[in-house]
N, C-alpha and C positions, 0 to 999 in steps of 0.2 A: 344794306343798300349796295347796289352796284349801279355801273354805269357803262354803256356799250359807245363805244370807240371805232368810226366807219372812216377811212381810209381809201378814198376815189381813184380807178385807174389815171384819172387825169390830174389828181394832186388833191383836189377838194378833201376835209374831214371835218367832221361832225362828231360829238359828245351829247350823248343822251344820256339824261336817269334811266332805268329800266324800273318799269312799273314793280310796285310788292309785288311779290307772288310770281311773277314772270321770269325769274331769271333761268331756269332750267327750259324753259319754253324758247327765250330768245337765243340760250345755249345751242341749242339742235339747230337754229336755224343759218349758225355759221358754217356747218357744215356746204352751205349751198355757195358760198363765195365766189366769185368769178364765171357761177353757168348762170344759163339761160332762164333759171327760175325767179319768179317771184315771190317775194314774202311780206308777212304782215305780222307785223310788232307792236306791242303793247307797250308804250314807253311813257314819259312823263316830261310835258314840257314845262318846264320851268317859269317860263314867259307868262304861258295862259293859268297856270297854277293847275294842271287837269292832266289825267291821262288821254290820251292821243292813239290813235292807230299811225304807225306808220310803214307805209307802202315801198316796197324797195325792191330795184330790180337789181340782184347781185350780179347781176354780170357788169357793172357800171361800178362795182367794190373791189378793191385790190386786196385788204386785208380790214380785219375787224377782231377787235379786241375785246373780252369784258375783263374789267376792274373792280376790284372791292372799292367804295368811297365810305368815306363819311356823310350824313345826308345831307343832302346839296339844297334842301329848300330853304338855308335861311343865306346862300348863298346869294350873291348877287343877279339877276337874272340874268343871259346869255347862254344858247346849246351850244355855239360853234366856236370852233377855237381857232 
């Protein structure tokens, strides 16, 4: 399990699970941080108990993280920290 860590030019962040299977997928797609591109992730809302798409315009991200977790679903619900 990991967990991807987003980090807003304007102070905003956010904590996602990263879907099984996806993390070499959402990997590549830090490389796009700070331009003008758009991206779409495969992540895990904790809330809805479901995998999710989520839509991000990196240039509105200052920096982004992935971390190893432990699995986060028996955790309490809440993405945002």
């Amino acid at each position: 399990m990991a967990a991807l860590v987003l980090v807003g030019v304007s102070g905003w962040h956010q904590r996602w699970e990263i879907a099984p299977g996806q993390e070499e997928t959402v990997a590549a797609e830090l490389s796009s941080v700070g331009t003008d591109r758009v991206g779409r992730l495969r992540l895990f809302d904790l809330e809805a108990d479901a995998e999710v798409t989520l839509v991000i315009a990196w240039e509105h991200v200052a920096t982004a993280v992935i971390i190893p977790t432990p699995s986060t679903r028996h955790r309490p619900p809440g993405q945002y920290t």
